[in-house]
C-alpha positions as CSV (number, residue, x, y, z in Angstrom):
1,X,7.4,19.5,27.9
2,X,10.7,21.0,28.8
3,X,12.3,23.0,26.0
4,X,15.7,20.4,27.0
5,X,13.3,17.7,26.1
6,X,12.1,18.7,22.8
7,X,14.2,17.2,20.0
8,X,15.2,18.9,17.5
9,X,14.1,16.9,13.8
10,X,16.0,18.4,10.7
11,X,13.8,17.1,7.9
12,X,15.5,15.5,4.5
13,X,13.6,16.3,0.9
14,X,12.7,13.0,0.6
15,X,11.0,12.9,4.0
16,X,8.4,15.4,2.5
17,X,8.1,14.1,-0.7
18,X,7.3,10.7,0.8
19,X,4.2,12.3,2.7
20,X,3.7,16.2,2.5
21,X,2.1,16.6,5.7
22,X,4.6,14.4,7.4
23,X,5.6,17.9,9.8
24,X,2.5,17.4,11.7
25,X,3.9,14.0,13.1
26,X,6.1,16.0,15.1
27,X,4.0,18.1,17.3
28,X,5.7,18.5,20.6
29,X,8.8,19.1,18.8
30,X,11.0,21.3,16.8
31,X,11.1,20.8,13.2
32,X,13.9,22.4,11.4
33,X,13.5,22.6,7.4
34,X,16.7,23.4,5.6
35,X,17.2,26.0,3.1
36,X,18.7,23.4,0.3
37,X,15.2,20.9,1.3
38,X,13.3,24.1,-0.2
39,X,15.6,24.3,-3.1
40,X,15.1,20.7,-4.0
41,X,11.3,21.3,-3.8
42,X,11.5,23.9,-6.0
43,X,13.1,21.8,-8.4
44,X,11.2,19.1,-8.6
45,X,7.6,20.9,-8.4
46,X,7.7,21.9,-11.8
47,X,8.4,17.8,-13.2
48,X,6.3,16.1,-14.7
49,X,5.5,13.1,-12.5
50,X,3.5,12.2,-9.2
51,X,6.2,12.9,-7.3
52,X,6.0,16.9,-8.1
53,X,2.0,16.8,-7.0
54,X,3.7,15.9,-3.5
55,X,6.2,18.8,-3.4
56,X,3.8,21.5,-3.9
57,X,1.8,20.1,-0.8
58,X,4.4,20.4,0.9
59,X,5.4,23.8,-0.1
60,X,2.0,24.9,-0.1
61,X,2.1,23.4,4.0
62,X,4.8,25.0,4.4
63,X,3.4,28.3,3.2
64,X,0.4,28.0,5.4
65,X,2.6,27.8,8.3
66,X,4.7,30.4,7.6
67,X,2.4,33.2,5.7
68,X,2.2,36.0,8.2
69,X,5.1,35.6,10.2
70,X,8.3,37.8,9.7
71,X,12.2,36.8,8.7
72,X,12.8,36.8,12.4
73,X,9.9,34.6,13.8
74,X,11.0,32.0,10.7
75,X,14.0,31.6,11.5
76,X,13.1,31.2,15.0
77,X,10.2,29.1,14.8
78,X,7.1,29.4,14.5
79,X,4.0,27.2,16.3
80,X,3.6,23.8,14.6
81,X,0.0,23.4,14.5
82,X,-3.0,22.8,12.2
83,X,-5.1,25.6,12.0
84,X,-7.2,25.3,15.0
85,X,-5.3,23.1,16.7
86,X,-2.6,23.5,19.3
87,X,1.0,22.9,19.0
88,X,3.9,22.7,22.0
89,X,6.5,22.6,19.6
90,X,7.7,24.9,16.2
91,X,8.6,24.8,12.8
92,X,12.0,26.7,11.5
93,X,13.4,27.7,8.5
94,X,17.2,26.7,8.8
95,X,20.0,28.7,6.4
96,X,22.5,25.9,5.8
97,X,25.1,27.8,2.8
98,X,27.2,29.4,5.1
99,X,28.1,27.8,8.2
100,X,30.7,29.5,10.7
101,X,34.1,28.9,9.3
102,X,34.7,24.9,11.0
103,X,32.1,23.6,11.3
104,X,31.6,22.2,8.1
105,X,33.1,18.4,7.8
106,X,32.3,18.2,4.1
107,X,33.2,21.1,2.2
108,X,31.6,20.4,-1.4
109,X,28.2,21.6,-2.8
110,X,26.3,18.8,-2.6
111,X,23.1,19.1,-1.1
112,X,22.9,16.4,0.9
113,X,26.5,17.0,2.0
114,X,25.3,20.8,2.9
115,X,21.9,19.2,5.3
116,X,24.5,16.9,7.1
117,X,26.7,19.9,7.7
118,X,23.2,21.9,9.1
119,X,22.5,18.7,11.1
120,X,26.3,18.4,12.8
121,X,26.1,21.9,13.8
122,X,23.0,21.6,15.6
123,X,23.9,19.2,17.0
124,X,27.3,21.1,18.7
125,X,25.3,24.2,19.8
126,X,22.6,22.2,21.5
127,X,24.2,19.4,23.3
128,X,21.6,19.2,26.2
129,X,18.6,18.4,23.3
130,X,18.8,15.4,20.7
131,X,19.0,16.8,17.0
132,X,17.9,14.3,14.6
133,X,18.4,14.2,11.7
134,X,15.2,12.5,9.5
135,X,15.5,10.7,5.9
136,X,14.5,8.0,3.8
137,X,17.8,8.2,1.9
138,X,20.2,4.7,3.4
139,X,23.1,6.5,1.9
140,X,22.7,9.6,3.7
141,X,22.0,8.7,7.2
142,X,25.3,6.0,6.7
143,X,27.2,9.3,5.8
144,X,25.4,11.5,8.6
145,X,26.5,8.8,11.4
146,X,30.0,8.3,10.3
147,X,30.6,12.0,10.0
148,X,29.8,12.3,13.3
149,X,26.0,12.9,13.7
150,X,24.8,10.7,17.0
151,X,20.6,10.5,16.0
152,X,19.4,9.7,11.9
153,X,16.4,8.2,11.6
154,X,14.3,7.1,9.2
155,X,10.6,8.5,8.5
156,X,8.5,5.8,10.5
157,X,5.2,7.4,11.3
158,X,3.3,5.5,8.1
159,X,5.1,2.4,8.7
160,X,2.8,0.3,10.8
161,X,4.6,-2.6,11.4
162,X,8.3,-3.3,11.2
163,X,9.1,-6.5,9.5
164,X,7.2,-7.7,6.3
165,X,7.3,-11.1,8.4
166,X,4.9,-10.0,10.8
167,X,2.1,-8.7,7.7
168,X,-0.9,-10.1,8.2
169,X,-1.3,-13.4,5.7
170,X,-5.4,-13.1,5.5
171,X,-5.5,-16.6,7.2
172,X,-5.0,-18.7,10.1
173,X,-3.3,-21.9,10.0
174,X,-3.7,-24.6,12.9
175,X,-1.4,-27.4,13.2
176,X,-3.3,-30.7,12.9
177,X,-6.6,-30.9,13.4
178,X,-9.2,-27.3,14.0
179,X,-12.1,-29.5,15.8
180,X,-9.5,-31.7,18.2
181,X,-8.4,-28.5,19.7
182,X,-11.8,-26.7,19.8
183,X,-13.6,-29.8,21.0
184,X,-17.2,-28.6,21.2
185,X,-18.7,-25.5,20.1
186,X,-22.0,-23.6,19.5
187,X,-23.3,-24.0,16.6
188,X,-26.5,-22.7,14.7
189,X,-27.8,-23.5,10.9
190,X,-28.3,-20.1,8.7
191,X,-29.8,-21.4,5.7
192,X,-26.9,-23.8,4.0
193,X,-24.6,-21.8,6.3
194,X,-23.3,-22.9,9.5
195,X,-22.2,-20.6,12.1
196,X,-19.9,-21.7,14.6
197,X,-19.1,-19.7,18.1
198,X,-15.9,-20.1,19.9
199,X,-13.7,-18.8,22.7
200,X,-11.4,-15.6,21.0
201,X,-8.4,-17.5,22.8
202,X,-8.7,-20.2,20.3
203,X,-8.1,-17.9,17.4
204,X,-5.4,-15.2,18.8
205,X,-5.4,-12.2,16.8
206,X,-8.1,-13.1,14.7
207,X,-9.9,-10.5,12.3
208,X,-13.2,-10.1,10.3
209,X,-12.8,-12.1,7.3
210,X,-9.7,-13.8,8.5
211,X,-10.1,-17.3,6.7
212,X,-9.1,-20.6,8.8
213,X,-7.7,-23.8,7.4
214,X,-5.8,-26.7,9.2
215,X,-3.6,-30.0,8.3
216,X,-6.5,-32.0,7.8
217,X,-8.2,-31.9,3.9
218,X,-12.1,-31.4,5.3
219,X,-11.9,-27.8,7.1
220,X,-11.7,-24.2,5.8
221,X,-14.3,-21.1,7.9
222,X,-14.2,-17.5,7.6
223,X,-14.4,-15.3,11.0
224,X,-17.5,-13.4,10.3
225,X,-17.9,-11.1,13.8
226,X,-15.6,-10.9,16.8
227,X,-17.4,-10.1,20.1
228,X,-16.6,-9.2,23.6
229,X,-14.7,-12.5,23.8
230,X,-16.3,-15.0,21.1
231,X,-15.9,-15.0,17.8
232,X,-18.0,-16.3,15.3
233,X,-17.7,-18.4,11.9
234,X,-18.7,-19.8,8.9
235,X,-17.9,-23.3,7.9
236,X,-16.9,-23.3,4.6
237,X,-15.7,-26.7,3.9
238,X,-12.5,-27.2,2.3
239,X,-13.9,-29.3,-0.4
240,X,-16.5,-27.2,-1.4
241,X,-14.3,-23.9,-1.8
242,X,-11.9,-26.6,-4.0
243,X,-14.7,-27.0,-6.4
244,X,-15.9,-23.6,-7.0
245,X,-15.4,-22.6,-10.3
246,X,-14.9,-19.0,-12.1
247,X,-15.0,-18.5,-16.3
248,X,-13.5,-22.1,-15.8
249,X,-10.7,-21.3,-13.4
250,X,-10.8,-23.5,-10.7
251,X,-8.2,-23.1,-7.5
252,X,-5.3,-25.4,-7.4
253,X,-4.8,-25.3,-3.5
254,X,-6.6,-23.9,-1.0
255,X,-4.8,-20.5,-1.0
256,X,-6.3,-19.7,-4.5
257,X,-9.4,-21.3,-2.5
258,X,-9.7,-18.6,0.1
259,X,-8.9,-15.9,-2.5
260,X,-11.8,-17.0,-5.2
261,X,-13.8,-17.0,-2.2
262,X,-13.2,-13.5,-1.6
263,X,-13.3,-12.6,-5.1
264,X,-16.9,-14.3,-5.6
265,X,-18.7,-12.7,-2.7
266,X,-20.2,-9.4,-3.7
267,X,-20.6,-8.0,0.2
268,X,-16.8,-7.5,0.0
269,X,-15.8,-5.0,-1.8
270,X,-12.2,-4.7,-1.3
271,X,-10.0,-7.8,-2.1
272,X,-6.4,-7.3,-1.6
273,X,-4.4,-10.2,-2.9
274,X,-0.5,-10.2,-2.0
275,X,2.0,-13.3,-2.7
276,X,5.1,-14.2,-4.9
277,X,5.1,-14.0,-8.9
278,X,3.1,-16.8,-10.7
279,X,0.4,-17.3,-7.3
280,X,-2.6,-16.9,-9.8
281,X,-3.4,-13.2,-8.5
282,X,-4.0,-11.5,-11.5
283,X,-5.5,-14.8,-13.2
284,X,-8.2,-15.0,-10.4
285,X,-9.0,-11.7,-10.2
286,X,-9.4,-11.3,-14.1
287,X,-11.8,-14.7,-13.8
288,X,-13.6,-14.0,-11.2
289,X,-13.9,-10.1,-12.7
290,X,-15.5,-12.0,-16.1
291,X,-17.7,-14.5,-14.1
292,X,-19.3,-11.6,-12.3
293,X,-19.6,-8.7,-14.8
294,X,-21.0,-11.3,-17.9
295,X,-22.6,-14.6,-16.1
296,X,-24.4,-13.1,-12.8
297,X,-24.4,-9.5,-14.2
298,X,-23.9,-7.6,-10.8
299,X,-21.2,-5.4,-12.5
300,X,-21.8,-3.3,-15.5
301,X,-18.0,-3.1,-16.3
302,X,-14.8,-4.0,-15.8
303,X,-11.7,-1.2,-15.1
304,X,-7.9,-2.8,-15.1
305,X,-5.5,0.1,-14.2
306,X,-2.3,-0.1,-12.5
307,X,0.8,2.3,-11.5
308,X,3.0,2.9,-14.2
309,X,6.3,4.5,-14.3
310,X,7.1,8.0,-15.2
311,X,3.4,7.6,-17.1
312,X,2.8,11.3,-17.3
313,X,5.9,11.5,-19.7
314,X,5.9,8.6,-21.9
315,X,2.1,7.8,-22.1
316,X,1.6,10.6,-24.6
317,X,3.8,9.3,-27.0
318,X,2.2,6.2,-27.3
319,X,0.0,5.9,-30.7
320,X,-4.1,5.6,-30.0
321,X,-6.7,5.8,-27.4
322,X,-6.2,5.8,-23.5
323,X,-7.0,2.2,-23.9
324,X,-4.1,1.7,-26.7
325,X,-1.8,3.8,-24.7
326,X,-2.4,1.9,-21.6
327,X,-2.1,-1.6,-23.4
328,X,1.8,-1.7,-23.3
329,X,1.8,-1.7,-19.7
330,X,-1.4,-4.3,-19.6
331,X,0.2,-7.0,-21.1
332,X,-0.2,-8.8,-17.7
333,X,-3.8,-8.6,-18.0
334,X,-4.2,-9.4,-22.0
335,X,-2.1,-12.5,-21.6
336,X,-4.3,-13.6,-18.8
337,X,-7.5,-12.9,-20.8
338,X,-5.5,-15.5,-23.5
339,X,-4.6,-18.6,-21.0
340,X,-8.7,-17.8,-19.8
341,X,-9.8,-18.4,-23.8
342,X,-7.0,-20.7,-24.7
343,X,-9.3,-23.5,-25.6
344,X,-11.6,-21.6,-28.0
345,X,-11.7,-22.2,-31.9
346,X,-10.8,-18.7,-32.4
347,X,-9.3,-16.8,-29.8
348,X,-8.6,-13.5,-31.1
349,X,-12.6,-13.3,-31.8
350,X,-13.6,-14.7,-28.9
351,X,-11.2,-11.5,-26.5
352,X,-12.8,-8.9,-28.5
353,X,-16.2,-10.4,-27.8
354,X,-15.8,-10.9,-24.1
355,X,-13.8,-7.7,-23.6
356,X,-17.1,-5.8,-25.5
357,X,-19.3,-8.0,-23.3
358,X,-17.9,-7.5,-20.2
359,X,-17.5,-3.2,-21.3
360,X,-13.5,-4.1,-19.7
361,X,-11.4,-0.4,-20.0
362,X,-8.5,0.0,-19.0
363,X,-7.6,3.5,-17.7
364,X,-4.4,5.2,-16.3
365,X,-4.1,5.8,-12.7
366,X,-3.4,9.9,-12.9
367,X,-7.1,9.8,-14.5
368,X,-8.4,8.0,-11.4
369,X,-8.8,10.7,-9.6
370,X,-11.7,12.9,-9.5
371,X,-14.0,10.2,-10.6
372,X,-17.1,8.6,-8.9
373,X,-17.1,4.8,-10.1
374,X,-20.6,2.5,-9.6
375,X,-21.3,-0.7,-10.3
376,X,-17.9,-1.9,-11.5
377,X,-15.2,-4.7,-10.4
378,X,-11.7,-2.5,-10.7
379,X,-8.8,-4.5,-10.9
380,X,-5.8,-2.6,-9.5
381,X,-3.1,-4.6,-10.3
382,X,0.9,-4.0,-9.3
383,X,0.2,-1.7,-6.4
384,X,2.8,-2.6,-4.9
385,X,4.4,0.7,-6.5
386,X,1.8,2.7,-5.0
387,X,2.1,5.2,-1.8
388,X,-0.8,4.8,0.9
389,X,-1.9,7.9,-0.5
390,X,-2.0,7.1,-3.8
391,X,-3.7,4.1,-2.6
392,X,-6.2,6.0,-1.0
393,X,-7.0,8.4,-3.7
394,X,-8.1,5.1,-5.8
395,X,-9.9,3.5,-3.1
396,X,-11.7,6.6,-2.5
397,X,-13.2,6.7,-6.1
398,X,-15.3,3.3,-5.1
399,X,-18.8,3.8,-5.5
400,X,-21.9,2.0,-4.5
401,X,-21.8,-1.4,-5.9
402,X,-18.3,-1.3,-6.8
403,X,-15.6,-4.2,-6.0
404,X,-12.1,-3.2,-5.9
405,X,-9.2,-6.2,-5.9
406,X,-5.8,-4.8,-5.0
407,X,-2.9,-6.9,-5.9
408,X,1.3,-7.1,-5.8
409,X,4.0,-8.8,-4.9
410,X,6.1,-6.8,-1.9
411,X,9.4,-8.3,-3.6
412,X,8.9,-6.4,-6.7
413,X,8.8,-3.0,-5.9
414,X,10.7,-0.8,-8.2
415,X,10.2,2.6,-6.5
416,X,13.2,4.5,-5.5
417,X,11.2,6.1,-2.2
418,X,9.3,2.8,-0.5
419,X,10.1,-0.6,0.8
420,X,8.4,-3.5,1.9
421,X,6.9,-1.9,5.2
422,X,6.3,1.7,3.9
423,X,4.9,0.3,0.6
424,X,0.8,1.6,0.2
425,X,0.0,-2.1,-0.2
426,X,1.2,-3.1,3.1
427,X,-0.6,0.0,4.8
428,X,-3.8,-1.0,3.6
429,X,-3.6,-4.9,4.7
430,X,-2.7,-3.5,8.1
431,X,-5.1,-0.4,7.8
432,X,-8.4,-2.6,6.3
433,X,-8.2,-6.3,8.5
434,X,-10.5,-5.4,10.8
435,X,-13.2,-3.7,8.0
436,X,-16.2,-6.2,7.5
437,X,-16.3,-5.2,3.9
438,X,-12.3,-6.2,3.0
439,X,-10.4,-9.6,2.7
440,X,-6.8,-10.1,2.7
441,X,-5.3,-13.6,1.1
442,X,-1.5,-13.9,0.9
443,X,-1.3,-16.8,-1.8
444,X,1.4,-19.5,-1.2
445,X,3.5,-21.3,-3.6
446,X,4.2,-20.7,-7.3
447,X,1.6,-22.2,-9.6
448,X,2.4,-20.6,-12.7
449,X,5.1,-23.4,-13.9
450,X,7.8,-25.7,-12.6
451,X,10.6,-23.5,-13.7
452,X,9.0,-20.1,-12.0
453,X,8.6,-22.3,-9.1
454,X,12.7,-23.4,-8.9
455,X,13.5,-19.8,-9.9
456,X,11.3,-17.9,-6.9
457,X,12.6,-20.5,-4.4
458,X,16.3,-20.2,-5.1
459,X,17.6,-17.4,-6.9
């Protein structure tokens, strides 16, 4: 590439705290890390919360990439590359406190203020490359363009698709009636199973596990194979997936259908369950988590554990166990396990009983990691709060036999760095709809009253 082509990316903090190795995205280019960025990293990697764990990989990345080379070559740049790996472009260490008298439009200390400064200057001694400036921060690239900066962007390279509208939903809806537009089909009996083969230009876009429903009240399947250009299905029937029951739950429209379905069937192990407040996702999981650990006994246990915030301060000062300290933040899950024993003589008996049966812990998320966990349904709930890498780290801990049920709501997220699209729970519907072992069911409409109905709708 020809050195006028290579842009020029300044990186914000937040940029690296939002993925560490996020430098290596820009290979063929020339990355340019402020003086003030390593400040703020500085700052923040002694804190104690998640968020510090990212700035020391990103400092220690940093380190890597800079260990043997002198002031010069730094501030120069140096090859952008993992090791072994070859890199057209370079990595620079940019001093942005004193800037040559006029070229600084805002003249306070403020560190964003001082990176906007860095970024306007570049941008005037290079005019025949593109200087971009990169951050997460709204605020910051509104003040970067109207002082003058021509390129901000914001860090896209985890973001696989760019409107929450377009997420994939788990499910495919024809208009009408399925059979009147397939007309006829391959068919062949499996035991009680039958498996239907069609044309993949009947289902666009289709994916394993992908359930399909239409207008009519008799038809619900589950794509179970795509090949070279069929795809194969399971009739489930809608009626029967209406009736199926779990620890006496059973689905009030088809979308709690589809997901129960998932839940139920041990040869998928990751459910991921999105949809608005008062769907039933936590209420299905937590059934279908009972039905399966005490009545058919695949599980030995059952884990609830969820993000919570700033949890490496103020779980500590919480009185008891783990499980006491986590139980503020688990109230979700305890006031499910109530509605689910509502009806017995004695309730509070009849929770301790079932949560001793069914050996149910909940555990923090920071102890997650490290551990090998077999034979257990894990019930990660409100992950809408979690980074794909957080994600990961969790998902990764799965052992044999283990079921893992990942659910949010994308309107509730209360983290100051992600949004809808860069949120870990969208990255993993995108990342796992084609894995034969995952199903993804966006649940529709508010079942959880009247009231929360009205109030999701219209305020």
């Amino acid at each position: 590439m020809d050195d006028n082509a290579r842009k020029r990316f300044i990186l914000d903090t937040n940029v690296l705290l939002h993925e560490p190795l996020s430098i290596y995205s820009f290979n063929e280019h020339h990355v340019l890390i402020p003086m003030t960025v390593l400040e703020e990293l500085d700052r923040i990697k002694d804190r104690q919360k998640d968020v510090s764990r990212d700035a020391r990989v990103a400092i220690r990345t940093l380190e890597s990439l800079f260990h043997d080379a002198t002031p010069e070559q730094i501030i120069a740049g140096v090859p952008l590359g993992r090791l072994g790996e070859e890199a057209s472009g370079s990595i620079a260490i940019v001093t942005d406190k004193h800037l040559p008298e006029g070229y600084a439009v805002f003249t306070d200390d403020e560190a964003d203020n001082r990176i906007i400064n860095t970024a306007l200057y570049l941008q005037y001694q290079y005019p025949e490359s593109k200087t971009v400036l990169v951050t997460k921060d709204i605020n910051m690239r509104l003040k970067a363009k109207g002082a003058g900066l021509k390129y901000v962007e914001d860090y896209r390279s985890d973001q696989l698709v760019d409107d929450i509208r377009l997420l994939a939903k788990g499910f495919y809806h024809q208009e009408n009636s399925f059979w009147e537009r397939v007309g006829e089909c391959d068919s062949e009996t499996r035991g009680r199973e039958v498996i239907h083969t069609v044309a993949d230009e009947l289902l666009p876009g289709a994916h394993i596990n992908q359930y399909l429903i239409d207008d009519t009240d008799d038809f619900a399947g589950r794509v179970l194979e795509k090949l070279s250009n069929k795809i194969r299905f399971v009739d489930l029937g809608r009626e029967r997936m209406m009736g199926r029951k779990a620890w006496g739950i059973q689905p009030k429209n088809i979308y709690q259908a589809m997901a129960l379905d998932a839940l139920l069937d041990p040869n998928i192990e990751l459910v991921i369950l999105t949809g608005p407040a008062g769907s039933g996702k936590t209420l299905l999981a937590m059934a279908a988590a009972l039905e399966m650990t005490i009545e058919k006994g695949i599980y030995d246990k059952v884990i609830v554990t969820r993000n919570t915030p700033e949890i490496a301060e103020s779980i500590g000062f919480l009185p008891g166990t783990e499980e006491e300290k986590m139980a503020p933040w688990l109230a979700a899950i305890t006031d499910t396990l109530e509605v689910l024993h509502k009806q017995d003589e004695c309730m509070e008996g009849s929770l301790k009983y079932i949560m001793d049966k069914a050996n149910l812990q909940f555990k923090s998320v920071n102890f997650m990691r490290g551990r090998s966990i077999q034979n257990t349904f894990v019930l990660l709930d409100e992950c809408q709060n979690l980074t794909a890498s957080q994600l990961k780290t969790i998902i990764t801990r799965c052992g044999e036999g283990t079921k893992i049920v990942c659910s949010g709501n994308l309107a509730q997220i209360d983290s100051n760095y992600l949004t809808p699209v860069t949120s870990g729970l969208t990255y993993i519907v995108e990342r796992f709809k084609d894995f034969e072992g995952s199903a993804n069911v966006y649940l529709n409409g508010v079942m959880r009253s009247r009231l929360a109905a009205f109030a999701e709708e219209n305020l």
